[in-house]
N, C-alpha and C positions, 0 to 999 in steps of 0.2 A: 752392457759391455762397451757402447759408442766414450763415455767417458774415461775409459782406461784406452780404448784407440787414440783418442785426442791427445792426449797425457803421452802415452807412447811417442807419438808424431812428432809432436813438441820437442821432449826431450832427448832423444835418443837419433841413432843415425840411421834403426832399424828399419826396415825396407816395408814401410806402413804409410798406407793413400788411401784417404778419407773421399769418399766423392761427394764432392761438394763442403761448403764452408758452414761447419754444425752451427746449430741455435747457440746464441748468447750465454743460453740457460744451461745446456749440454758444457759449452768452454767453462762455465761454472764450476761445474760438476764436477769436471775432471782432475781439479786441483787435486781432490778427495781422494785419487788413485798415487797423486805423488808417491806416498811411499810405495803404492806396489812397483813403481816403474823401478824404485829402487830395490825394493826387493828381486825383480828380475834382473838387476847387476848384479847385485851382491852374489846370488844364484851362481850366476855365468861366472862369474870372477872364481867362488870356491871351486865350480867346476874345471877351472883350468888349472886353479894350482894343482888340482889333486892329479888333473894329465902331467902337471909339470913334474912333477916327485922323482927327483932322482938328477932334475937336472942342477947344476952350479948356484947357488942360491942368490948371487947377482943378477944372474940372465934371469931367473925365474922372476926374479921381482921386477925385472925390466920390462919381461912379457906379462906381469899384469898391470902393469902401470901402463904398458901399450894401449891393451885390449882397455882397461878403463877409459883412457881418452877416447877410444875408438867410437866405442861404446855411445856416448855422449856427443859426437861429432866437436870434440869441443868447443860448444855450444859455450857452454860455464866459464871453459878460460878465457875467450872474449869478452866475459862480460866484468872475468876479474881483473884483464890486460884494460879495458874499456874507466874501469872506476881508478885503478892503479895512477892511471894520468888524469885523469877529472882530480881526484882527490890531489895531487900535488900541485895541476896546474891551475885548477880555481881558484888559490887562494883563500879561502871558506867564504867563496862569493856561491850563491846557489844557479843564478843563471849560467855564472861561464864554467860551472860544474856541469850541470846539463847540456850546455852546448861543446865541452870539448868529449862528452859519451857520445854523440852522436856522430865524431869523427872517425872514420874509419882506421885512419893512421893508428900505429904505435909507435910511442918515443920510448925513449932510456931505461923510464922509471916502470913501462909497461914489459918491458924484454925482462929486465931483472926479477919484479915479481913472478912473474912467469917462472922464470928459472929457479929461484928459489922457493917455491911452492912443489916443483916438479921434481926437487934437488931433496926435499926434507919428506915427500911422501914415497921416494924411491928408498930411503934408506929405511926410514918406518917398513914399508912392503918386507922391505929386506928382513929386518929382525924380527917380525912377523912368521915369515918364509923358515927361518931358520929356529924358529920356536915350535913351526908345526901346527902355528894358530888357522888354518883353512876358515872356520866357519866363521871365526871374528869377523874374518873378512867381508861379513853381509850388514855388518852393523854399520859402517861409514856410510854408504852409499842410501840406506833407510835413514839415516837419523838426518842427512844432508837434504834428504827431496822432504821428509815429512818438517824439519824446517823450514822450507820456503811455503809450507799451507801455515805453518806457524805466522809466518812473514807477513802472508798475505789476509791471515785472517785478525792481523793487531795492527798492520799499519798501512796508512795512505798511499794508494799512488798518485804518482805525481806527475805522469806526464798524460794529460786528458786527452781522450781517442785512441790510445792503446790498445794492443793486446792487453797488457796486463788489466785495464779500467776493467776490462769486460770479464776479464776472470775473478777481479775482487768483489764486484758488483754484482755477482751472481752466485757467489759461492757459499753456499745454506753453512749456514757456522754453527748450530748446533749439532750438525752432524760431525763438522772439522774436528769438534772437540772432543770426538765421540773417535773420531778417527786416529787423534795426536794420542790420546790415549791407549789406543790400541798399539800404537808404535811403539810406544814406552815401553809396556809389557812385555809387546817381545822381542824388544832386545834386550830387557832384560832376564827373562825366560833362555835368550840364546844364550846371553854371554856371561850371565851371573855377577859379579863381582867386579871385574875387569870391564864390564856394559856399565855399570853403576857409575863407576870413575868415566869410563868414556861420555856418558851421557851428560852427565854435569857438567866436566869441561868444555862439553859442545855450548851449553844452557847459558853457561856462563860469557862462551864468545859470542854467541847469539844475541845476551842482550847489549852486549856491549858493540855489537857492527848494528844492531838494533837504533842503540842512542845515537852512534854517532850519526847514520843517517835521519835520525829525525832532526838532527840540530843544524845537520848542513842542507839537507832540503825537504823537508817537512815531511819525509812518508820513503817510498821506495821507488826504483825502478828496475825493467829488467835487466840491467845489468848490475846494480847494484844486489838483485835478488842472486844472478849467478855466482858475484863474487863473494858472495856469502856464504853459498852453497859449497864452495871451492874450497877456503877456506874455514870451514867446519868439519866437510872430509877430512879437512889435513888434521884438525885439530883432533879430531876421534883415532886415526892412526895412531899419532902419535901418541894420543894416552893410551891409546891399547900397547903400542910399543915400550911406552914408560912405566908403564902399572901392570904389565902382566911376569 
């Protein structure tokens, strides 16, 4: 169970304290829970639409797009506000890409994606809400975290002494792929047909924020790994919003 605590801790704003700082091998390990941690969003997320049922379908989608940020401490949008300005302002220079993630500031380019990420998965929520879709609603949040063991288990990190080193470094990959597998199944078990289309479209942007980080700096970071995350959520909404 310590590897789903880790996982938890990490990702989530949940009111979770490990005592003491786990084995190298345990931070491994925990990648391997990403999707559960996702699956316990997704969870909490149908659970609220279905308290919500009755209310105005704008508010409704506003209170799960709340509780999702919430949810995550938005952990993820900083790291897609974080790459949004690297990626403009490096130039496709790899060091002053990494050195402007590591600046706390956000400029222009980082307010806008922001808001326009936040702007196109309120309206998805929305036509979701107003379709009656609840249980969809578990498949972003699973196909987004079980992406980032995807992430972590095909490509380099890149910045040495990391959290992330010590999570790549120790994360048994024959079981990951034992793991991304099981993810697959069920969301395609949940969603049927409408998972199918969502899941490819995710596959698809995946490898494509895939390449482009390997051409601009040879592997990943964690900010690049959130704004991937983010990013893919959005992408899965929205195909569940376009194809159902």
């Amino acid at each position: 169970m310590l590897p789903f605590w880790i996982a938890l801790q990490f990702l989530s704003s949940l009111p979770v304290r490990l005592s003491g700082m786990p084995e190298p091998r345990e931070m491994g390990r925990s990648l391997l829970c990403y999707p559960l941690v996702g699956l316990l969003f997704g969870l909490l997320l149908w659970l609220a639409s279905h308290l919500l049922q009755g209310a105005p379908a704008p508010l409704h989608a506003a209170l799960l797009l709340t509780l999702w940020v919430l949810l995550s401490g938005a952990l993820h949008l900083d790291g897609l506000a974080d790459s949004a300005d690297a990626w403009l302002g490096g130039f496709g220079d790899r060091e002053r890409t990494l050195k402007i993630m590591k600046d706390p500031r956000s400029g222009p380019i980082a307010v806008v994606t922001l808001v326009l990420v936040l702007l196109l998965k309120f309206c998805a929520l929305w036509v979701l809400v107003e379709r009656g879709a609840g249980a969809l609603l578990v498949l972003a949040p699973v196909i987004g975290r079980a992406a980032m063991l995807g992430l972590f288990l095909r490509t380099p990190y890149v910045r040495p002494g990391g959290l992330g080193q010590a999570l790549a470094e120790h994360l048994p990959r024959r079981m990951a792929r034992w793991v991304l597998l099981g993810s697959l199944l069920f969301c395609l078990l949940l969603g049927g047909w409408s998972a199918l289309w969502a899941v490819l479209l995710a596959f698809a942007v995946f490898c494509w924020l895939r390449r482009l980080m390997c051409q601009r700096l040879g592997g990943t970071t964690g900010d690049t790994a959130g704004a991937m995350l983010e990013l893919l959520e959005l992408a899965v909404v929205l195909g569940l919003s376009l194809g159902m």
